[in-house]
VODO-388414 format. One record per residue (C-alpha): residue in one letter; x, y, z; residue number from 0. Coordinates in Angstrom, 3 decimals. Last residue first. Layout:
VODO-388414
a;X;Y;Z;NUM;
...
This chain:
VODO-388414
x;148.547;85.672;126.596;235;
x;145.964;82.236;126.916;234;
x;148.441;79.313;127.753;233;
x;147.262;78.628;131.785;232;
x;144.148;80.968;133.052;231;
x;144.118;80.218;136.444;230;
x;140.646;79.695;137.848;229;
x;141.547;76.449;139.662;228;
x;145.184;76.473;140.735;227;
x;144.896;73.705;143.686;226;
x;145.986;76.210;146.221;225;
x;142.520;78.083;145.280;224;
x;141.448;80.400;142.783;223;
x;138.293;80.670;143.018;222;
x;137.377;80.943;146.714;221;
x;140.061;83.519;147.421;220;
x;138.809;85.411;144.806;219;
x;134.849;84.775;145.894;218;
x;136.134;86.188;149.894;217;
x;138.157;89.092;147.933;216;
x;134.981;90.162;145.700;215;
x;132.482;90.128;149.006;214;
x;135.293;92.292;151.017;213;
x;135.361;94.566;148.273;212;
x;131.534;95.016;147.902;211;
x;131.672;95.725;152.184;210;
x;134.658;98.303;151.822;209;
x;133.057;100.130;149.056;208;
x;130.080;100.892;151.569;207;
x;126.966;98.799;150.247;206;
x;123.231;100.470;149.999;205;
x;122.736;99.271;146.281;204;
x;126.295;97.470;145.619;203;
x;124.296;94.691;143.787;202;
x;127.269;91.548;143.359;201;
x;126.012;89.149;140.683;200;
x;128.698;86.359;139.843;199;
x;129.449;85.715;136.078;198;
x;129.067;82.730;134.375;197;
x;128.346;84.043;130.881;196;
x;128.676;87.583;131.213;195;
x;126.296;89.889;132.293;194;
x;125.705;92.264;129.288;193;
x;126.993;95.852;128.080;192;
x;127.373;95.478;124.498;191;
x;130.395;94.320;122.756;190;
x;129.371;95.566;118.729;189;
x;126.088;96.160;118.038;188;
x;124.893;98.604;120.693;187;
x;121.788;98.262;122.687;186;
x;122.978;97.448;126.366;185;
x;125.974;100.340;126.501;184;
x;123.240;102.864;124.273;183;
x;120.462;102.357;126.895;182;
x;122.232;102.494;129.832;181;
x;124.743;105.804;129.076;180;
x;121.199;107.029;128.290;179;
x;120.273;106.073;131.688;178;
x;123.142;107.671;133.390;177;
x;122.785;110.764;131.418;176;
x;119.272;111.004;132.777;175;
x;120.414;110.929;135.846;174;
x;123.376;113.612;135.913;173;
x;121.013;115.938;134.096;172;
x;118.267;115.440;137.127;171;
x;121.388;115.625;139.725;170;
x;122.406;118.761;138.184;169;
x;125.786;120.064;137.353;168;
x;128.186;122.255;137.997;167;
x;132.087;120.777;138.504;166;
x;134.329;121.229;141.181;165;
x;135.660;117.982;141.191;164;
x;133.770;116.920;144.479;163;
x;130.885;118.010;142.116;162;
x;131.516;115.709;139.319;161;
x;131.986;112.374;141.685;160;
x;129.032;114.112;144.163;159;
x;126.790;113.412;140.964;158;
x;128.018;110.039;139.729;157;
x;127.718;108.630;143.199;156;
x;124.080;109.724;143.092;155;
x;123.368;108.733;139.732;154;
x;124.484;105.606;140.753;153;
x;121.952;105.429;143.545;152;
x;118.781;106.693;141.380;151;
x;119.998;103.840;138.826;150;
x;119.478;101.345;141.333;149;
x;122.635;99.144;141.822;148;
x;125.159;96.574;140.093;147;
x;128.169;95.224;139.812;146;
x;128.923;92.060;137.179;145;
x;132.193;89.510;138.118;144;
x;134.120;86.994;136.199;143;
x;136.392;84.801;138.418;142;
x;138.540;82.721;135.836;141;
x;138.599;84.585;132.705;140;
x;138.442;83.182;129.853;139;
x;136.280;85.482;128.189;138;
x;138.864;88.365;128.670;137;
x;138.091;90.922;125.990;136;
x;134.383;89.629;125.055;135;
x;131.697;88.556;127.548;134;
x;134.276;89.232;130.838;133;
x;135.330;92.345;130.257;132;
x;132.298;94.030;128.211;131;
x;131.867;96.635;130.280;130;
x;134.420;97.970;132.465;129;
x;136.631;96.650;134.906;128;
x;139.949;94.111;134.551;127;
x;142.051;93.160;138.054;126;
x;144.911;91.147;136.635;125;
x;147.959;88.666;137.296;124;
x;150.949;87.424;138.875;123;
x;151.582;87.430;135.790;122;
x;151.146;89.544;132.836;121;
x;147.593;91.031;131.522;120;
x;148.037;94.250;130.404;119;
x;148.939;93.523;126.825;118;
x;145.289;92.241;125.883;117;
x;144.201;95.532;127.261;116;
x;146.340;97.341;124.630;115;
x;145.492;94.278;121.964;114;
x;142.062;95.305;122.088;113;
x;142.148;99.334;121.973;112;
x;142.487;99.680;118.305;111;
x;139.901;96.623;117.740;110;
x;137.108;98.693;120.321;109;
x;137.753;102.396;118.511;108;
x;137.338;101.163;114.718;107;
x;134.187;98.807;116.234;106;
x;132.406;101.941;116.934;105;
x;130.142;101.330;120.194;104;
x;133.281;103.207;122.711;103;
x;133.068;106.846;120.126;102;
x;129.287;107.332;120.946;101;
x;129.493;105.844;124.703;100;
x;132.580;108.335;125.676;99;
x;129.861;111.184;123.988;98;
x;128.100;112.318;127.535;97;
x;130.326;111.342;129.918;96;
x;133.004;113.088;128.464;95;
x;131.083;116.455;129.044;94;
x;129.981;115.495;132.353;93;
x;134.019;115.390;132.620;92;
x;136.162;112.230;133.856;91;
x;138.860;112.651;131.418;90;
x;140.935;115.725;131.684;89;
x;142.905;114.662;135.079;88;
x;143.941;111.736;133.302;87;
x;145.406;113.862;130.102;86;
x;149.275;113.336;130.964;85;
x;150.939;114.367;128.084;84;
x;153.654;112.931;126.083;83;
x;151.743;111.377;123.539;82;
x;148.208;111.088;124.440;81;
x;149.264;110.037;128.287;80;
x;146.966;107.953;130.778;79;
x;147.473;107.682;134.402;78;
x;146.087;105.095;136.732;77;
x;148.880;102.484;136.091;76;
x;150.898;103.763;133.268;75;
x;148.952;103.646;129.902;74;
x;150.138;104.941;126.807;73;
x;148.272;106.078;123.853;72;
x;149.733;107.150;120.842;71;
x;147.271;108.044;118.271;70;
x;148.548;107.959;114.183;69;
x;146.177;104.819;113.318;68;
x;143.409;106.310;115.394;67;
x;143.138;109.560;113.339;66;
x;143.027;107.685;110.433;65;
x;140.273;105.372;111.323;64;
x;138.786;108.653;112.406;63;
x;139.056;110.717;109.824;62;
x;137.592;108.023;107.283;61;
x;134.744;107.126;109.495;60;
x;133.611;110.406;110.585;59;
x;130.417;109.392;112.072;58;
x;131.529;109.368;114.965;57;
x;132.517;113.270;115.292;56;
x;136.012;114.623;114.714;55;
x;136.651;117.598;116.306;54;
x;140.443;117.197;117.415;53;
x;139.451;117.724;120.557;52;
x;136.213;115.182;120.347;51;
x;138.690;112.772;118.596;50;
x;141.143;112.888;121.715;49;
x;138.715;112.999;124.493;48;
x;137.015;110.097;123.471;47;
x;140.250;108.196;122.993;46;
x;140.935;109.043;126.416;45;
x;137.370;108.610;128.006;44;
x;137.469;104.949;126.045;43;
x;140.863;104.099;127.637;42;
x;139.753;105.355;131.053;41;
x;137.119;103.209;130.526;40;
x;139.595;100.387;130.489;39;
x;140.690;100.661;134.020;38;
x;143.259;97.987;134.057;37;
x;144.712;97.236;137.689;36;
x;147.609;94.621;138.151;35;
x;146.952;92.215;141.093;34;
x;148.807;92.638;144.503;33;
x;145.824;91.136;146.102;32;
x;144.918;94.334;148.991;31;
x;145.796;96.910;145.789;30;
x;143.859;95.154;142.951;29;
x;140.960;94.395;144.942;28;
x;140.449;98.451;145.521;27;
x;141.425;99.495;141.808;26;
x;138.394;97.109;141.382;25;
x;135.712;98.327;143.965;24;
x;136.508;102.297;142.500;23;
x;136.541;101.673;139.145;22;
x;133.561;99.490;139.125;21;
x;131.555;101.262;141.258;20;
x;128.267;100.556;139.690;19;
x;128.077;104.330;138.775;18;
x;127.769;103.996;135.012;17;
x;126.778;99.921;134.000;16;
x;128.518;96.840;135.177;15;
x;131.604;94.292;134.338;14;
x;134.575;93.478;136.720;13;
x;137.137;91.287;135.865;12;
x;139.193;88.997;137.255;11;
x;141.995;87.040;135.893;10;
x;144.999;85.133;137.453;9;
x;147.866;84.279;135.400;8;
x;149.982;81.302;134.430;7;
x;151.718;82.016;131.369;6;
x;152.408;79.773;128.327;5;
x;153.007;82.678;125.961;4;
x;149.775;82.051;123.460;3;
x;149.256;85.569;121.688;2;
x;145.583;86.713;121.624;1;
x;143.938;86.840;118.302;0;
């Protein structure tokens, strides 16, 4: 249950599959409206990375719900610590791309990570992306958001992503882990990947991130007008 505080805050958020641009559009609307920015698949890639190093697989109910109970997680901006280290740099790997979906469909993993993002949204307000922002974590929200593009065109961004990092892969692998990542995100039973009710369809296909962000700033400034429509009032 969310806390009622009585706050007046500003919501967005940002829904869409792998290589939408999500992370890049919304850490982009968050700087030029001086929004907080919650990246909440960095939250997934960090509890991903922190069962898969401690080698406990999905399945592993009972060593996971207790692994999960002792976690500390902290999240400072664009950074994300596992106790007192900094494991951002550590979390956008082919390999975490490949089991982030596993560990992100068990509802052990989404209810430990709810009242986090919960916690994140404070006045003046908040720029939210990832996949099930606006259907389940921030419902209310009052501009709601879904990216899209061809899946040959994600795969794309994906790929020069992992090579600009210095990392080998192959465009074929890189695509067919972008459809899998598809398939599971749309099929799973808890908070899958799904327009939102109400949301606003913005296809990046062929779009420089300064065009998308331009769209998303002219529908913010749209929304939430002088007269306060779209602020979320008694909801955190």
């Amino acid at each position: 249950m969310i806390e009622k505080t009585g706050r007046r805050i500003r919501i967005v958020t940002i829904d869409g599959p792998a290589g939408s641009g999500k992370s890049t559009v919304a850490r982009a609307v968050a700087l030029k409206t001086g929004l907080r920015y919650l990246d909440t698949g960095l939250l997934y890639r960090a509890i991903a990375f922190f069962l898969t190093r401690k080698g406990i697989a999905p399945a592993e109910t009972d060593s996971l719900r207790s692994a999960l109970e002792n976690l500390q997680l902290q999240l400072e901006g664009n950074r994300i610590r596992i106790g007192a280290e900094d494991v951002s740099e550590a979390l956008r790997t082919a390999e975490i791309d490949r089991v982030v979906s596993l560990y992100a469909a068990l509802p052990s993993v989404r209810k430990r990570l709810l009242s986090l993002q919960h916690s994140q949204a404070v006045p003046p307000g908040l720029v939210a992306d990832g996949r099930d922002m606006g259907s389940v974590v921030f419902p209310q929200a009052g501009l709601k958001i879904y990216l899209t593009a061809d899946p040959e065109e994600r795969a794309t961004r994906r790929f020069l992503e992992q090579s600009a990092r210095g990392q080998e892969v192959e465009f074929k692998q890189v695509l067919f882990d972008v459809l899998s990542r598809d398939k599971t995100d749309s099929t799973r039973e808890i908070a899958p990947l799904t327009v939102p009710q109400n949301a606003v369809l913005v296809d990046t296909t062929g779009k420089t991130v300064e065009d998308v962000v331009a769209e998303i700033l002219q529908l913010i400034e749209r929304t939430f007008a002088e007269n306060g429509s779209g602020v979320v009032e008694n909801a955190f």
